[in-house]
C-alpha positions as CSV (number, residue, x, y, z in Angstrom):
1,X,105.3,76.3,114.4
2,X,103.5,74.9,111.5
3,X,103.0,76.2,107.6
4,X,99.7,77.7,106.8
5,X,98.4,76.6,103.2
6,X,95.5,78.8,101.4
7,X,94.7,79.2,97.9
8,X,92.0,81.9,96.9
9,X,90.3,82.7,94.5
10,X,90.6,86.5,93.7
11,X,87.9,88.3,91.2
12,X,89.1,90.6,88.4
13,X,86.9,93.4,90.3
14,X,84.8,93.9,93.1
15,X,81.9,97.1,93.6
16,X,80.2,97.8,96.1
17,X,76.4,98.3,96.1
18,X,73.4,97.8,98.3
19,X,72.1,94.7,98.9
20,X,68.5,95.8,98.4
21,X,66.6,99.3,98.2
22,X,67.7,101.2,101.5
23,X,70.0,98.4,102.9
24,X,74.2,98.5,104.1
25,X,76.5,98.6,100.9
26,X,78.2,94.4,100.2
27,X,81.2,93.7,98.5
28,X,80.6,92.0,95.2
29,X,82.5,90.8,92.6
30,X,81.6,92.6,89.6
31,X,79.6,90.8,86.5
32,X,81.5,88.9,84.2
33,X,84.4,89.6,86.3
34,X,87.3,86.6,85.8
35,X,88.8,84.6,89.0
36,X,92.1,83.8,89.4
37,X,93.6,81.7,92.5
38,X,96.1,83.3,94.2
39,X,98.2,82.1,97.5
40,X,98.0,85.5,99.5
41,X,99.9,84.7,102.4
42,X,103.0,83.9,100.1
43,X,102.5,87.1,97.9
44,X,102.0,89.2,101.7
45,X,103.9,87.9,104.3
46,X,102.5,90.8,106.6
47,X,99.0,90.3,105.3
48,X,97.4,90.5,109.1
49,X,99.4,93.8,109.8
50,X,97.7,95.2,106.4
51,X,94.6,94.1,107.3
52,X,94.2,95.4,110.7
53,X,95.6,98.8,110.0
54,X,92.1,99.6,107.2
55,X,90.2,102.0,108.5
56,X,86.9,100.2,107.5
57,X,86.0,103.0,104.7
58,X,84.2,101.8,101.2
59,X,87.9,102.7,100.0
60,X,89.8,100.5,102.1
61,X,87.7,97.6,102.1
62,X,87.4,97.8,98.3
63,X,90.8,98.3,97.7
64,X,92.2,95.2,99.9
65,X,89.6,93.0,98.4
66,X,90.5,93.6,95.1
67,X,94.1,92.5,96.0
68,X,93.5,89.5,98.0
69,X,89.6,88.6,97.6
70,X,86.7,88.4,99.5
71,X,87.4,87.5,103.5
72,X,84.8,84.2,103.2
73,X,83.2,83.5,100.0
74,X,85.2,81.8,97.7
75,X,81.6,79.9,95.3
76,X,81.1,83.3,93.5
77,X,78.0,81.3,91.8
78,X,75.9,81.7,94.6
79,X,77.1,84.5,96.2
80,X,74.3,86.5,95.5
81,X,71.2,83.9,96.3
82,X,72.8,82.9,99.3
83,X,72.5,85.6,102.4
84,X,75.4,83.8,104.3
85,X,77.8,84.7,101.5
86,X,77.4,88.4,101.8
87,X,80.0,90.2,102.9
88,X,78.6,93.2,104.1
89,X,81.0,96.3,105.3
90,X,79.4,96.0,108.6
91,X,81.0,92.5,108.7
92,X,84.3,93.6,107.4
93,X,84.5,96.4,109.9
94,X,83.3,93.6,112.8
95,X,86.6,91.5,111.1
96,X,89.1,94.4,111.1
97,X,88.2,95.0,115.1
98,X,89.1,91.1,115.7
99,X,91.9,90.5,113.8
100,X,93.0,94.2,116.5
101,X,92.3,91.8,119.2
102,X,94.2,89.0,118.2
103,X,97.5,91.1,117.6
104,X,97.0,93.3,121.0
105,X,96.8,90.1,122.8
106,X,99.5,88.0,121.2
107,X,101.8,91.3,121.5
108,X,101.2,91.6,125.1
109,X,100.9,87.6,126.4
110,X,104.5,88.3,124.4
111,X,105.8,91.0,126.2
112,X,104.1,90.5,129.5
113,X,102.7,87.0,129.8
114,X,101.7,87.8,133.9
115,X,99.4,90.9,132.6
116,X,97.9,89.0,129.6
117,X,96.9,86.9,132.0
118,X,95.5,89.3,134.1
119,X,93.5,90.6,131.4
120,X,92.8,87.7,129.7
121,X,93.5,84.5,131.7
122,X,89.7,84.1,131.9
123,X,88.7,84.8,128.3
124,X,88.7,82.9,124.7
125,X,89.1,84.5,121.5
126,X,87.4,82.0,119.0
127,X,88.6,82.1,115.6
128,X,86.3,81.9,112.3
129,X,87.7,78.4,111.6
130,X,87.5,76.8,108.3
131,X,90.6,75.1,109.3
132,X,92.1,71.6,107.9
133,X,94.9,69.8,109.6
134,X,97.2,67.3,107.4
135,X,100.7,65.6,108.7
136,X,103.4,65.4,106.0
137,X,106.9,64.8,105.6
138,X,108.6,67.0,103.5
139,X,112.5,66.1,103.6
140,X,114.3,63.0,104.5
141,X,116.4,64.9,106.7
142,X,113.1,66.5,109.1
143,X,110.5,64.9,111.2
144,X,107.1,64.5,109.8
145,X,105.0,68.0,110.8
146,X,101.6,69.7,110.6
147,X,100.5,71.7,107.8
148,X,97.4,73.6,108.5
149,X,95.2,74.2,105.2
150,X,92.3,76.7,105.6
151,X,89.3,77.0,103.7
152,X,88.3,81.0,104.0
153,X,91.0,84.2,103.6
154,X,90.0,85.3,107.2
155,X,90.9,82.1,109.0
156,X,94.7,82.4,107.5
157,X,94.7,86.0,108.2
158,X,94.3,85.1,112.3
159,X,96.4,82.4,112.0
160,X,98.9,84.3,110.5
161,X,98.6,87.0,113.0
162,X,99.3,84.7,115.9
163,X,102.3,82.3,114.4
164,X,104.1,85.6,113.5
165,X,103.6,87.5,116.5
166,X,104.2,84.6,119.3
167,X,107.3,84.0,117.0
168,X,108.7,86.6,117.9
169,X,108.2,89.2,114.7
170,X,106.9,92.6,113.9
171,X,105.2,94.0,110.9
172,X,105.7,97.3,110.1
173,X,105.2,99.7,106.7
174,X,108.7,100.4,105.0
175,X,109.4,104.6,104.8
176,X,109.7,104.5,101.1
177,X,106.8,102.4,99.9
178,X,104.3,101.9,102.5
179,X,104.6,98.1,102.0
180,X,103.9,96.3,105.1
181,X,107.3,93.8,106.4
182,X,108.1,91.5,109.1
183,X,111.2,92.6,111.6
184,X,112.8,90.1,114.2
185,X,113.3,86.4,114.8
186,X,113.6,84.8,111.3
187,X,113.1,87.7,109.0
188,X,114.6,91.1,108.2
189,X,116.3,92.8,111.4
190,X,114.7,94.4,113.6
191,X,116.2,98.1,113.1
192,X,115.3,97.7,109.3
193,X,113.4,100.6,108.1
194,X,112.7,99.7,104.4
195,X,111.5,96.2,102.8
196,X,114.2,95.7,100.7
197,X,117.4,97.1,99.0
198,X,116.1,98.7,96.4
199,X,114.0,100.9,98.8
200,X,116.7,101.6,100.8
201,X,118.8,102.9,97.7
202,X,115.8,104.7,96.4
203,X,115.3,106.8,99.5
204,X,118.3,107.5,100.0
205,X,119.2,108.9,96.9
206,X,116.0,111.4,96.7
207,X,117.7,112.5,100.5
208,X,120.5,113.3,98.3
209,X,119.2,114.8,95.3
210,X,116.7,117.0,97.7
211,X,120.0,118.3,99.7
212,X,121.8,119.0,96.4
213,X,119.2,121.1,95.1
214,X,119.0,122.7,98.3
215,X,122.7,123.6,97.9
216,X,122.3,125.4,95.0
């Protein structure tokens, strides 16, 4: 459909404490904390399936951040004087609950586009936006196309979500490492159980180590 382009920046480490006396717990990075730039859509092709399945807890949020940064604020300098760069877990939560809502509807206007329309024929789901659109050709052999470059972690996320799904794939965790994959059209068959080889081998042989010690 079209390539998504993000580069974000990603702090050393992230805490979380309240933004004043008796106010919601923030994500921030911590002090003197270095940045690195990081493209997280090439480093997690499932990123969206990741993370749509946190369960909102300080934990969670903490730990995905840490991975893949902050979901809007990428000018750390004033992220504490400026309230709109505050990412509060109240607004990560709201965030985990839309990126649900994109994925239940592109999996269903999928699967059943005459009840997605039923349900949602009427409706819009506006995205966070940040978005900037740029037409390049890349090989002398391919028509010129549309890259799509956003500006915020959360707009990729979504648009992630929706290329991958009305593409026909499938993210799921593999059984050995918990590392989230795409299945179907264009990526790793959809009967595929493990994210690569080496997880395949791995599992396989503990199965057969456990059932040799079993023998004994």
């Amino acid at each position: 459909m079209f390539e998504i382009d993000l580069e974000w920046p990603v702090a050393s480490q992230y805490v979380l404490r309240r933004r004043s006396p008796k106010r919601e717990f923030a994500l921030y990075p911590e002090k003197d904390a270095t940045i690195t730039w990081r493209r997280p859509l090439e480093l997690n092709p499932s990123l969206y399936a990741q993370f749509a399945s946190l369960d909102g807890s300080e934990q969670s949020c903490l730990q995905f951040a840490q991975r893949y940064g902050l979901l809007s604020v990428s000018n750390y300098a004033d992220h504490e004087r400026d309230p709109c760069q505050i990412e509060t877990l109240t607004f990560w939560r709201g965030q985990i609950e839309c990126i649900r809502r994109i994925v239940a509807l592109c999996e269903l206007g999928r699967a059943n586009p005459a009840e997605a329309f039923r349900q949602f024929g009427k409706r819009e789901f506006l995205l966070y936006g940040g978005l900037e659109l740029s037409l390049s050709i890349k090989s002398p052999r391919a028509p010129p196309s549309i890259d799509v470059h956003c500006t915020f972690l959360l707009a990729a996320i979504e648009l992630q979500a929706i290329q991958s799904i009305i593409a026909g794939r499938k993210s799921i965790q593999c059984i050995e490492c918990s590392s989230w994959f795409e299945i179907g059209s264009g990526a790793r068959r959809s009967l595929s159980k493990f994210c690569s080889m080496r997880c395949k081998d791995s599992y396989h042989n503990r199965l057969k180590a456990s059932k040799r010690t079993k023998e004994k």
